[in-house]
Residue frames as a rotation matrix with the C-alpha (Angstrom) as fourth column:
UNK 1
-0.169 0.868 -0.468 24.56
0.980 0.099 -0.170 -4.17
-0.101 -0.487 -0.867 66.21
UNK 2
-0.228 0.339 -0.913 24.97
0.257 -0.883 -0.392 -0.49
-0.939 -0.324 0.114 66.48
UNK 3
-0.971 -0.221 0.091 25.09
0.078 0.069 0.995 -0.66
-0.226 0.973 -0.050 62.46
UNK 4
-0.699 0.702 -0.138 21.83
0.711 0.703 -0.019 -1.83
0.083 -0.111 -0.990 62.40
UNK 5
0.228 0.856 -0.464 20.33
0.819 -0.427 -0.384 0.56
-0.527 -0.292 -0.798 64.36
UNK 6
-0.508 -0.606 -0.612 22.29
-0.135 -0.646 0.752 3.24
-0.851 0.464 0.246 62.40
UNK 7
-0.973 0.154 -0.172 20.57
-0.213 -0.316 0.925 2.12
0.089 0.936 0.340 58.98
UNK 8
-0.005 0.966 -0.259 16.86
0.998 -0.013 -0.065 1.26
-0.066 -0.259 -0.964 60.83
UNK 9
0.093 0.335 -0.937 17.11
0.579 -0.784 -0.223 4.92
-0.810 -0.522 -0.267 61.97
UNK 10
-0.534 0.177 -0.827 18.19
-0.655 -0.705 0.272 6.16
-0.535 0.687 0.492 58.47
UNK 11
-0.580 0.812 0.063 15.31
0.633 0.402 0.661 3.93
0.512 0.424 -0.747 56.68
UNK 12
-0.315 0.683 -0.659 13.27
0.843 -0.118 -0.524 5.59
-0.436 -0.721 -0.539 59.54
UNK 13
-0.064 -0.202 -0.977 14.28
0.054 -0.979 0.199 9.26
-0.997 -0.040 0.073 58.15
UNK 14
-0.924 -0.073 0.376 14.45
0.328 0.353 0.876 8.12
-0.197 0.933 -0.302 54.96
UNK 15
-0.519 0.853 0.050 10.10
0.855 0.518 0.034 7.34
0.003 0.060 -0.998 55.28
UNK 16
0.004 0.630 -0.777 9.46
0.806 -0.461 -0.370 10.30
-0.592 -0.625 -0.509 57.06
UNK 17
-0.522 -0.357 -0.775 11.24
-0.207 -0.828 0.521 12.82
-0.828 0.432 0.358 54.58
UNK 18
-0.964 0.256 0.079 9.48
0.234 0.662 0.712 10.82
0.130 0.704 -0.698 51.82
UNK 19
-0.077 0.927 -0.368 5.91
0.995 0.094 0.028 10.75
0.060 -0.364 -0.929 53.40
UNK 20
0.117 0.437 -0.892 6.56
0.207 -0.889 -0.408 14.83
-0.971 -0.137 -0.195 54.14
UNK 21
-0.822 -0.245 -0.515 7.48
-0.314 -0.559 0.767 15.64
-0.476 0.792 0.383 50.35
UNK 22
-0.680 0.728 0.089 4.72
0.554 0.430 0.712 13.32
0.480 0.534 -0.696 49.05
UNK 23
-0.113 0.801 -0.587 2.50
0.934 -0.116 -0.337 15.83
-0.338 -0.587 -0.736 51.60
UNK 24
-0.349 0.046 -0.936 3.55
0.096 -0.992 -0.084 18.89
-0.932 -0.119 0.342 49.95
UNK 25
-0.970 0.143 -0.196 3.13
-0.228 -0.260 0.938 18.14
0.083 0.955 0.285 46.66
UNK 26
-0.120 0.989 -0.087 -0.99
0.992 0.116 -0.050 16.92
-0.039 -0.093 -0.995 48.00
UNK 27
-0.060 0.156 -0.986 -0.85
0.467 -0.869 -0.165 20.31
-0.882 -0.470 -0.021 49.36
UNK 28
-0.856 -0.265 -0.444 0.28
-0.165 -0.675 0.719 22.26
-0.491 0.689 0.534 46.06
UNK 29
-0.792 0.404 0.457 -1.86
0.590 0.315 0.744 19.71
0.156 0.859 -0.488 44.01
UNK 30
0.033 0.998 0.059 -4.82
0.954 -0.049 0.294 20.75
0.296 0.046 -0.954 46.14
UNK 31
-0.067 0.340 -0.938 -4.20
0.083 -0.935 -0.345 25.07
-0.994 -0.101 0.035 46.50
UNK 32
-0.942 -0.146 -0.302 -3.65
-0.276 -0.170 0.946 24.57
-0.189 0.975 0.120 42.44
UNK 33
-0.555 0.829 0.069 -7.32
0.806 0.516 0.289 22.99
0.204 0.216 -0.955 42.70
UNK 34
0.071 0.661 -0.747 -8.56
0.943 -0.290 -0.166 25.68
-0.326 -0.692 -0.643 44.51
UNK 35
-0.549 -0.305 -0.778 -7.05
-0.055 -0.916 0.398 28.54
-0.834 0.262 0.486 42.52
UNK 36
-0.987 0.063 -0.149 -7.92
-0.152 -0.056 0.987 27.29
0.054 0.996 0.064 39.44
UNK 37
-0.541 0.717 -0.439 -11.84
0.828 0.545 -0.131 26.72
0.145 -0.435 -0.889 40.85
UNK 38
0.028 0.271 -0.962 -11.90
0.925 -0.371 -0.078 29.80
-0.378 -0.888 -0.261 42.25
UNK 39
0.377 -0.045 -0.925 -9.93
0.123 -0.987 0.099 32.84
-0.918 -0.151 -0.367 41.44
UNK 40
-0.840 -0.513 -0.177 -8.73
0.105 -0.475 0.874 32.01
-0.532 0.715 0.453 38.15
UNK 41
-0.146 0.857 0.494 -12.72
0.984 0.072 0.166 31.63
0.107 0.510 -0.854 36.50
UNK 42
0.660 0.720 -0.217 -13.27
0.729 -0.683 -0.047 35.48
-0.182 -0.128 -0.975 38.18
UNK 43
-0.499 -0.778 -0.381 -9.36
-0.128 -0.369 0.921 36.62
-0.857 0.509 0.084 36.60
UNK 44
-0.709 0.203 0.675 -11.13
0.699 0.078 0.711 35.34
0.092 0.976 -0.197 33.13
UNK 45
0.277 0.844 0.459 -14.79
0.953 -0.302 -0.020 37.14
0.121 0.443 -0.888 33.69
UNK 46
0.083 0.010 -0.996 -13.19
0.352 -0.936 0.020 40.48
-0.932 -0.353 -0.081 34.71
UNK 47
0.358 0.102 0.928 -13.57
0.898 -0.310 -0.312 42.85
0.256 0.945 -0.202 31.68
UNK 48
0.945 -0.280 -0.169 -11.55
-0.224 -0.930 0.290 45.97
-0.238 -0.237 -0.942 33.38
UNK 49
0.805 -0.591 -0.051 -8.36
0.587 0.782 0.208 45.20
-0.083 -0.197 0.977 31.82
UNK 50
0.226 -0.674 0.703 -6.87
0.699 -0.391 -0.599 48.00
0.678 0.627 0.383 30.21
UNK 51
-0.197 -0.350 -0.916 -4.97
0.970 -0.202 -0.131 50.70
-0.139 -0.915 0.379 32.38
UNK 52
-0.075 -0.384 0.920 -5.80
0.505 -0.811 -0.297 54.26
0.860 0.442 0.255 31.64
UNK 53
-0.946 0.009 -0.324 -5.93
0.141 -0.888 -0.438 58.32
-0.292 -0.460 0.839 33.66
UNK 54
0.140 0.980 0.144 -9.59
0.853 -0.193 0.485 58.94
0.503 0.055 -0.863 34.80
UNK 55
-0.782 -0.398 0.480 -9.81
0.367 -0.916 -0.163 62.31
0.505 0.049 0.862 35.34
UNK 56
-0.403 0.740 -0.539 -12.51
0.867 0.118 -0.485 62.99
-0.295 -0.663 -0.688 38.28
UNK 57
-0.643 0.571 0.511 -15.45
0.083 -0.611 0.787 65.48
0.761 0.549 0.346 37.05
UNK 58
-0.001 0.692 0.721 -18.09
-0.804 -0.429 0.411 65.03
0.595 -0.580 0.557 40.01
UNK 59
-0.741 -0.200 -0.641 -18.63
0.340 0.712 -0.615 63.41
0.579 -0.673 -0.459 43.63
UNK 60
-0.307 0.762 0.570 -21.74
-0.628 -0.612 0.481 63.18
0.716 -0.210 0.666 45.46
UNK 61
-0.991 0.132 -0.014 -23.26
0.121 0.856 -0.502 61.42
-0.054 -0.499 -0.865 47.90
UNK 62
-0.408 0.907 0.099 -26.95
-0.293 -0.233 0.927 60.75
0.864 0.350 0.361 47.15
UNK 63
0.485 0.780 0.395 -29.63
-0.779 0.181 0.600 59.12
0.396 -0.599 0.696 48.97
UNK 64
-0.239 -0.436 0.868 -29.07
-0.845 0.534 0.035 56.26
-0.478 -0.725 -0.496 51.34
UNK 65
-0.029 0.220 -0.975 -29.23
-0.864 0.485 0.135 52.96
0.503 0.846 0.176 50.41
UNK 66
0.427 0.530 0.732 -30.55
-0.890 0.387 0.239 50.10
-0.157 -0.754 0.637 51.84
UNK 67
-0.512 -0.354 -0.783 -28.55
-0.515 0.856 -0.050 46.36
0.688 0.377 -0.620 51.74
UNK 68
0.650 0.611 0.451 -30.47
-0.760 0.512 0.401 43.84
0.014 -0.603 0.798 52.89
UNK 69
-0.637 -0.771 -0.003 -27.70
-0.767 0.634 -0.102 40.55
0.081 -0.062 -0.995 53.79
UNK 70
-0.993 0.020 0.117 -30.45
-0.033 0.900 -0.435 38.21
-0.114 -0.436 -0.893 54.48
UNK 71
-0.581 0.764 -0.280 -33.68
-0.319 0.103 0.942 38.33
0.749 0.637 0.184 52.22
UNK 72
-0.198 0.611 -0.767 -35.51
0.267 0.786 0.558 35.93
0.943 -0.095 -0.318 55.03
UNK 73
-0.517 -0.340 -0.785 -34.44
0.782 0.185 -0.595 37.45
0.347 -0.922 0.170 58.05
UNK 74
0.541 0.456 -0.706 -35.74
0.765 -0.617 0.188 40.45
-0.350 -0.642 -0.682 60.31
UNK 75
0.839 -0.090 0.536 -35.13
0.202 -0.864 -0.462 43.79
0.505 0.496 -0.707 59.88
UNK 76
0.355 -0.927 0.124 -31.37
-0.080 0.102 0.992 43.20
-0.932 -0.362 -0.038 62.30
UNK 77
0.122 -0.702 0.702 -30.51
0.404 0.681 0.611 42.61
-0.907 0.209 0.366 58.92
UNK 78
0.493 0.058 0.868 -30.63
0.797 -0.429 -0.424 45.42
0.348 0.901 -0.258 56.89
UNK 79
-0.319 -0.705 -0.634 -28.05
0.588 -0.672 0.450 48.48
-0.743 -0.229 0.629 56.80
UNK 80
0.998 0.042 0.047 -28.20
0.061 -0.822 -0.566 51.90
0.015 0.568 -0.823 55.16
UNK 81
-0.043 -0.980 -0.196 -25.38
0.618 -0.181 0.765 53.29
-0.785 -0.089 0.613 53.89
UNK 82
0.175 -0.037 -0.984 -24.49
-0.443 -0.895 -0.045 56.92
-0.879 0.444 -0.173 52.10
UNK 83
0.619 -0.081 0.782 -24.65
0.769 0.265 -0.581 56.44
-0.160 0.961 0.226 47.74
UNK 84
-0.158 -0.732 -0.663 -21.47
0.022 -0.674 0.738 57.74
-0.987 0.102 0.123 47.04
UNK 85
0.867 0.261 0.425 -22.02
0.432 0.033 -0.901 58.36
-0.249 0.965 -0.085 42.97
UNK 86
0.075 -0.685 -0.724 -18.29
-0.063 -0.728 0.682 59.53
-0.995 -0.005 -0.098 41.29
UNK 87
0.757 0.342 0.557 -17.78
0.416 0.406 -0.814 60.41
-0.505 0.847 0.165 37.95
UNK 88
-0.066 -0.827 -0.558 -14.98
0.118 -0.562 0.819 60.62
-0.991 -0.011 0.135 35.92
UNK 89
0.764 0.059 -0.642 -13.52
-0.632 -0.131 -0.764 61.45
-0.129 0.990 -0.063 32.20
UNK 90
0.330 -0.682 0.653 -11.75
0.281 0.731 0.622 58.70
-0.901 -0.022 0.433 30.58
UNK 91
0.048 -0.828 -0.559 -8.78
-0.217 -0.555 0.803 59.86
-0.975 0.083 -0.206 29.21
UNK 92
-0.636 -0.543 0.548 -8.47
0.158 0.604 0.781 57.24
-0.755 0.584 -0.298 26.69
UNK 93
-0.480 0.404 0.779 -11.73
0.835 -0.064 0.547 58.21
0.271 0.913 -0.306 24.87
UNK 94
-0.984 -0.010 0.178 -12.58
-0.009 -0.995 -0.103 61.49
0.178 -0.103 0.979 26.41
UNK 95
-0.076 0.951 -0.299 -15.93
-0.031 0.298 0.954 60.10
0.997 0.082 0.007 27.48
UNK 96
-0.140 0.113 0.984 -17.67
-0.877 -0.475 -0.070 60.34
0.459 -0.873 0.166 30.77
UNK 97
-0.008 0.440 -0.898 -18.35
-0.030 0.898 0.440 57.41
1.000 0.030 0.006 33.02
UNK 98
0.401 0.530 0.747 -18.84
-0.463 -0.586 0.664 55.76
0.790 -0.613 0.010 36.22
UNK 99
-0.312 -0.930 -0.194 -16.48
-0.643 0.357 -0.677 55.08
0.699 -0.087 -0.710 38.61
UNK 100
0.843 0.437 -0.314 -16.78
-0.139 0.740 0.658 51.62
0.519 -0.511 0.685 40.80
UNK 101
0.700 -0.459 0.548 -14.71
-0.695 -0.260 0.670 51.01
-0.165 -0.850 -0.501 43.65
UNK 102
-0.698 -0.555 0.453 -13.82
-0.382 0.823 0.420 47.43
-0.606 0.120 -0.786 42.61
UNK 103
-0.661 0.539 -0.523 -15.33
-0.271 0.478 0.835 44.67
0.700 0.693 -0.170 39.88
UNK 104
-0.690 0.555 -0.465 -17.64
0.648 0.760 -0.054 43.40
0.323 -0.338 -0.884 42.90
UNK 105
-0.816 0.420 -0.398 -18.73
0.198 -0.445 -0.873 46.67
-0.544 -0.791 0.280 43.78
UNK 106
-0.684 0.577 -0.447 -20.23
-0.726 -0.600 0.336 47.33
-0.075 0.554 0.829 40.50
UNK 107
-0.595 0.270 -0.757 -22.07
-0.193 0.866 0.460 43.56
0.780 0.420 -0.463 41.08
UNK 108
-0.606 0.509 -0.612 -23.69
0.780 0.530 -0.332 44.69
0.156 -0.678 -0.718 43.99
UNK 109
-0.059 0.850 -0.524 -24.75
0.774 -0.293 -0.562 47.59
-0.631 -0.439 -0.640 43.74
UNK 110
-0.069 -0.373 0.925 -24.46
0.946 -0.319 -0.059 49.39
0.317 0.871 0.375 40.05
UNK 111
0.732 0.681 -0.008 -25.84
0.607 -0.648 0.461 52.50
0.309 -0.342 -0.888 41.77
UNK 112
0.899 -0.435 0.051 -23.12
-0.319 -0.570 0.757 53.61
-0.301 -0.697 -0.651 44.05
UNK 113
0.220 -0.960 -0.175 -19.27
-0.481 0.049 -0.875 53.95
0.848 0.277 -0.451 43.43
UNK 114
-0.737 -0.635 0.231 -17.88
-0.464 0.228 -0.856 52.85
0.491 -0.738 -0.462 47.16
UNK 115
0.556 0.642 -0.528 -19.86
0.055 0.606 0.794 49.88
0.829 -0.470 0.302 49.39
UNK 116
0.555 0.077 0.828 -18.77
-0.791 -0.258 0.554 50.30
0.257 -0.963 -0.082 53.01
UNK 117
-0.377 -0.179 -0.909 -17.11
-0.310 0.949 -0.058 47.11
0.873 0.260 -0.413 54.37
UNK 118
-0.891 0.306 -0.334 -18.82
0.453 0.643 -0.618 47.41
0.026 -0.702 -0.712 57.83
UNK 119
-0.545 0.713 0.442 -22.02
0.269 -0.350 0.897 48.27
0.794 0.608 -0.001 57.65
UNK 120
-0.238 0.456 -0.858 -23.47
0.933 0.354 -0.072 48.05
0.271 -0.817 -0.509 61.54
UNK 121
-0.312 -0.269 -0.911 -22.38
0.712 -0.701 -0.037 51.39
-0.628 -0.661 0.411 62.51
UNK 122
0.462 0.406 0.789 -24.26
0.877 -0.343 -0.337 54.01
0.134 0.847 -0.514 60.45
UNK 123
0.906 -0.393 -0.161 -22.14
-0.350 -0.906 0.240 57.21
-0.240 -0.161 -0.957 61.93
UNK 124
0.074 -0.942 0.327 -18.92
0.106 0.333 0.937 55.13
-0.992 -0.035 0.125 61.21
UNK 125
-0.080 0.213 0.974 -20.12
0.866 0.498 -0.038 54.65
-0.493 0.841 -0.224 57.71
UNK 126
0.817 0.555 0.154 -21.46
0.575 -0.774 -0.263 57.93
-0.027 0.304 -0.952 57.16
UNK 127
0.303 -0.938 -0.170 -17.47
-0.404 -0.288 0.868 59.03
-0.863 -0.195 -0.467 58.09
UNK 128
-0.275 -0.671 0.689 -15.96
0.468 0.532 0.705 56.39
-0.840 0.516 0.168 55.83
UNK 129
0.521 0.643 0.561 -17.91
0.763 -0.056 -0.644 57.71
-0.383 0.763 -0.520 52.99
UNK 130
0.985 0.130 0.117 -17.70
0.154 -0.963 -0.223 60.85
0.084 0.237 -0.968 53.04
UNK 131
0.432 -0.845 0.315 -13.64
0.128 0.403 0.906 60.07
-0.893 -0.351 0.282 53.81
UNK 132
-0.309 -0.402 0.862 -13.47
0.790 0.396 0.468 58.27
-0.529 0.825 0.196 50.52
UNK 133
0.811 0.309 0.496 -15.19
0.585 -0.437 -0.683 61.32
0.006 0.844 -0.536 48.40
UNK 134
0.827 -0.539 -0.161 -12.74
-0.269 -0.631 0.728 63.77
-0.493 -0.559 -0.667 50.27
UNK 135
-0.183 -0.951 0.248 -9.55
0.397 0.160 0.904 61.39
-0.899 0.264 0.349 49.42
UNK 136
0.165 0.087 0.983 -11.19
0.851 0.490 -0.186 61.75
-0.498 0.867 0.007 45.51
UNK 137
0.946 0.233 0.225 -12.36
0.285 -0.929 -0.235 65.67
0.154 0.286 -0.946 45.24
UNK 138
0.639 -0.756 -0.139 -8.12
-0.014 -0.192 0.981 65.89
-0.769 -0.626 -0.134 46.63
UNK 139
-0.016 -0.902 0.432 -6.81
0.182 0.423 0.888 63.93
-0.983 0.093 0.158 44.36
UNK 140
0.237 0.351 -0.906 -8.32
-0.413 -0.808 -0.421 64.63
-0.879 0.474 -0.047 41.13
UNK 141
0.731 -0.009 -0.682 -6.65
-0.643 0.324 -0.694 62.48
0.227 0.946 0.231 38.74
UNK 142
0.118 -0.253 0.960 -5.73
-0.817 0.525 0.239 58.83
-0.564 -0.813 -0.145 38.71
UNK 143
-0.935 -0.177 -0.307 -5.06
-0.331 0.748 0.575 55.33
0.128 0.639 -0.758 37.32
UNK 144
0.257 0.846 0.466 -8.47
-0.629 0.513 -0.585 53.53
-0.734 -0.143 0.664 36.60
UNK 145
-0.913 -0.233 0.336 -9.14
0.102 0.666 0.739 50.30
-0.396 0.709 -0.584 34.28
UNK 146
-0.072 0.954 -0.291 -11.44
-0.783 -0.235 -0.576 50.14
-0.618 0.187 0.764 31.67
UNK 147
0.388 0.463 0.797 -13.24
0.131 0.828 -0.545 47.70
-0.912 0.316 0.261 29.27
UNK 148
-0.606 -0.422 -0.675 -11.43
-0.361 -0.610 0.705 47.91
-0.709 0.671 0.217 25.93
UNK 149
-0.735 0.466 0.492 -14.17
0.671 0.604 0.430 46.22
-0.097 0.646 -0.757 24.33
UNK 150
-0.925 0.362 -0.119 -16.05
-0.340 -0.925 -0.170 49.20
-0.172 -0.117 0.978 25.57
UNK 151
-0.228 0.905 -0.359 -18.98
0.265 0.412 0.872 46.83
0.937 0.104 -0.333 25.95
UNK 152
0.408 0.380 -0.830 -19.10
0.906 -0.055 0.420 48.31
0.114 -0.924 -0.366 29.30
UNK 153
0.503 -0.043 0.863 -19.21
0.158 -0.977 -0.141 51.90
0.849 0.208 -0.485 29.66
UNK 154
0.955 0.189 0.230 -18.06
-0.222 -0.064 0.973 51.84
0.198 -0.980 -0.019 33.09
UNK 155
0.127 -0.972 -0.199 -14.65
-0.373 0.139 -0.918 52.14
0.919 0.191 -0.345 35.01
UNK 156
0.796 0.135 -0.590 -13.11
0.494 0.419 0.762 50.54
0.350 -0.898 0.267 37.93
UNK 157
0.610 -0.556 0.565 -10.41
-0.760 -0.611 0.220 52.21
0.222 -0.564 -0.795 40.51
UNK 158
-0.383 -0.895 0.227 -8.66
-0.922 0.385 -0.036 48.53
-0.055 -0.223 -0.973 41.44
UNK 159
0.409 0.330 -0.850 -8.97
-0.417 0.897 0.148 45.21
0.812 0.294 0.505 40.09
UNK 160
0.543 0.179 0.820 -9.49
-0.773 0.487 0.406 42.35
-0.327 -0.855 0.404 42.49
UNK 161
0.642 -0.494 0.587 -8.02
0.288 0.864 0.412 40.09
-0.711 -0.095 0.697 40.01
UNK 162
0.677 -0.409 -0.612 -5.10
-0.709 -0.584 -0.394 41.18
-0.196 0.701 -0.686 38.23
UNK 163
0.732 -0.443 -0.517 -2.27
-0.273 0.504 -0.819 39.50
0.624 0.741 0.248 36.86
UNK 164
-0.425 -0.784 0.452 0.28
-0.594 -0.134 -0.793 40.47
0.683 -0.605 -0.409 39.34
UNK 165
-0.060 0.369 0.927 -2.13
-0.969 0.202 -0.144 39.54
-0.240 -0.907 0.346 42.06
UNK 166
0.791 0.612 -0.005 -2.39
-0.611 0.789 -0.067 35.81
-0.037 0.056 0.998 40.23
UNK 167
0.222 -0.916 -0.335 0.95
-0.069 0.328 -0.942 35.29
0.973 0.232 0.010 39.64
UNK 168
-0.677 -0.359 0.642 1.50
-0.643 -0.135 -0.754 36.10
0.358 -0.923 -0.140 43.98
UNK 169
0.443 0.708 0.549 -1.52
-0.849 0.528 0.004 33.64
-0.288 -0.468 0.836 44.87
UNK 170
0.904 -0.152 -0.400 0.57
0.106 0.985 -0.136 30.84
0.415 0.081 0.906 42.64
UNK 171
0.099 -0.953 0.288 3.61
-0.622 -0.285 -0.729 31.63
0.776 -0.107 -0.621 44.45
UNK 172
-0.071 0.008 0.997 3.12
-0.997 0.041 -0.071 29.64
-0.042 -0.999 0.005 47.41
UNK 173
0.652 0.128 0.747 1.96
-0.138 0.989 -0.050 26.03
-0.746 -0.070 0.663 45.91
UNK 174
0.794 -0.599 0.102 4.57
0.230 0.141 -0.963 26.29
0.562 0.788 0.249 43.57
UNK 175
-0.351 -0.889 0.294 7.44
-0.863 0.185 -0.471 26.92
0.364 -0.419 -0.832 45.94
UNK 176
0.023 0.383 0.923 5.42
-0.890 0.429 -0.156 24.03
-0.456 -0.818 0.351 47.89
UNK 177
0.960 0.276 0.047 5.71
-0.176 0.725 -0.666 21.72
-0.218 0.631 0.745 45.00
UNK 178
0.448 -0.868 -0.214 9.36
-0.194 0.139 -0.971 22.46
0.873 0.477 -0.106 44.02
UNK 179
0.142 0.053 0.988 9.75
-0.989 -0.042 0.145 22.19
0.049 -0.998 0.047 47.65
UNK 180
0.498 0.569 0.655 8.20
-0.718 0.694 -0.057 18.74
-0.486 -0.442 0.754 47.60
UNK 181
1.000 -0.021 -0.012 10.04
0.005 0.683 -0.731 17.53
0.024 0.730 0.683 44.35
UNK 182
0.311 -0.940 0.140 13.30
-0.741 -0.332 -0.584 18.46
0.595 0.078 -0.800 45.85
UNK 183
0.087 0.023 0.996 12.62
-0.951 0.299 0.077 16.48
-0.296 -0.954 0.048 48.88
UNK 184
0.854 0.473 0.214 11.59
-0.259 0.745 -0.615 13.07
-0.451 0.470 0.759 46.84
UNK 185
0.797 -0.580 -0.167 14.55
-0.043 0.221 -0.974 13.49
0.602 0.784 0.151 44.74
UNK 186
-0.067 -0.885 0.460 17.14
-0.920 -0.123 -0.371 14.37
0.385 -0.448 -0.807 47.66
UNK 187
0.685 0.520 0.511 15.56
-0.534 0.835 -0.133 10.64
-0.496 -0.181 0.849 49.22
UNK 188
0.963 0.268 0.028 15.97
-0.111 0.489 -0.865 9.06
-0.246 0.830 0.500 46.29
UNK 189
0.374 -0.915 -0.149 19.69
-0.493 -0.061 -0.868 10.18
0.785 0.398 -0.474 45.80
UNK 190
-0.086 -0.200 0.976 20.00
-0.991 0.114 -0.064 8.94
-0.098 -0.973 -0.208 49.68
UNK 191
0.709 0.467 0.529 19.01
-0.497 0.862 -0.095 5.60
-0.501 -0.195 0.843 48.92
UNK 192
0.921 -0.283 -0.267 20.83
-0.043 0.608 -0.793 5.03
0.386 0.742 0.548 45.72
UNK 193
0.331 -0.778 0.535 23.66
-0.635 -0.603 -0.483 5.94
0.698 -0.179 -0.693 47.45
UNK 194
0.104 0.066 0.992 23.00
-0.969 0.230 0.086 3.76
-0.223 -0.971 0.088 50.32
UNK 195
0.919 0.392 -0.041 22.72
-0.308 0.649 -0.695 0.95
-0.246 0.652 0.717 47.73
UNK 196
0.729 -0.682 0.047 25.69
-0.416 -0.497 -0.761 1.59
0.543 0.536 -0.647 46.50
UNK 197
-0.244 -0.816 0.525 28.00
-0.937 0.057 -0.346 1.74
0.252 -0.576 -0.778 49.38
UNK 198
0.258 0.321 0.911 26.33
-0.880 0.468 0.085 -1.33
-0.399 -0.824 0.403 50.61
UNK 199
0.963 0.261 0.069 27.18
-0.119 0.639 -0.760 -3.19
-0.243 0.723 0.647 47.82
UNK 200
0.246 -0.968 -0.036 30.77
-0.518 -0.100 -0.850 -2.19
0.819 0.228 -0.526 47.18
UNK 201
0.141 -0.350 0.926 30.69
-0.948 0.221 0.228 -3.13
-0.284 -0.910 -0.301 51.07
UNK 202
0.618 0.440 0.651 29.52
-0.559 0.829 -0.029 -6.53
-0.552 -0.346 0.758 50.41
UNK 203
0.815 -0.549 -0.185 32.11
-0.069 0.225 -0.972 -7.12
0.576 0.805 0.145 47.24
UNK 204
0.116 -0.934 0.337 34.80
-0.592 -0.338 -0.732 -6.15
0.798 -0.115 -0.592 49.67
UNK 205
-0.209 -0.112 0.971 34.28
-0.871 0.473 -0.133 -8.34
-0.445 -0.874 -0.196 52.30
């Protein structure tokens, strides 16, 4: 009798370990859906690939600029914020250009090097700004990427999607998969095993 309940309870454990590996590998299947949907289409369209030393020629802050977040909405929905404008010289061809904070800033607003990330506060902003020129007119020379097709004149300060940075987003559904296929297979060795012994049992009696 107690036998019994001894191999009900491993069958039980058996299911459950089974039922959680078959859940991680959903899991992996579907963040690998979602990467590859997502962030690996805007890793292909970036065109800042190459690494070079942008050498920092002028920082200004122009006129203010208006973002509007909500085309339909009331005027709650529009922020100003300071047009930071930086130019540098790129090393690699000794040519001038303009520097963008990131690949999205230059997609919202080609105008301005640096986009705020809160916008509500217009004295907070007007700080941050003027912050970031400060950190630049300091530092003076830096790492920037550029287009080596040089179909874009333009440089960026830090890619959103780099290599490293894709290679650390699959890290997680890929331990979650080998994870999952470790589980399945330890199971699997549990059973045959269980098979096994159960059989030799029966031969011997």
């Amino acid at each position: 009798m107690m036998g019994k309940k001894l191999v009900a309870a491993q069958n039980r454990g058996e299911i459950r370990a089974l039922f959680l590996g078959l859940g991680m590998l959903a899991c992996s299947v579907l963040m690998y859906f979602f990467i590859g949907t997502t962030i690996v289409p805007k890793y292909k369209r970036s065109i800042w690939t190459k690494e070079s030393i942008c050498k920092l020629m002028k920082a200004s802050i122009k006129e203010k600029v208006y973002c509007i977040f909500n085309k339909d909405s009331g005027e709650e929905n529009i922020f100003r914020y300071p047009c930071l404008v930086v130019q540098v010289n790129l090393t690699a061809f000794g040519q001038m250009a303009m520097l963008y904070h990131k690949e999205d800033t230059w997609i919202r607003n080609p105008k301005c090097s640096y986009i705020p990330g809160n916008l509500e506060n217009y004295t907070q902003v007007e700080k941050e700004v003027e912050s970031v020129k400060k950190k630049f007119t300091k530092v003076k020379t830096f790492p920037c990427f550029y287009d080596p097709s040089r179909s874009e004149s333009s440089v960026i300060l830090t890619r959103l999607y780099s290599p490293d940075g894709l290679v650390y987003t699959l890290i997680w559904p890929t331990l979650m998969m080998t994870g999952g296929i470790l589980i399945i297979i330890l199971v699997k060795i549990s059973q045959g095993l269980s098979v096994c012994t159960a059989s030799q049992y029966t031969r011997g009696v």
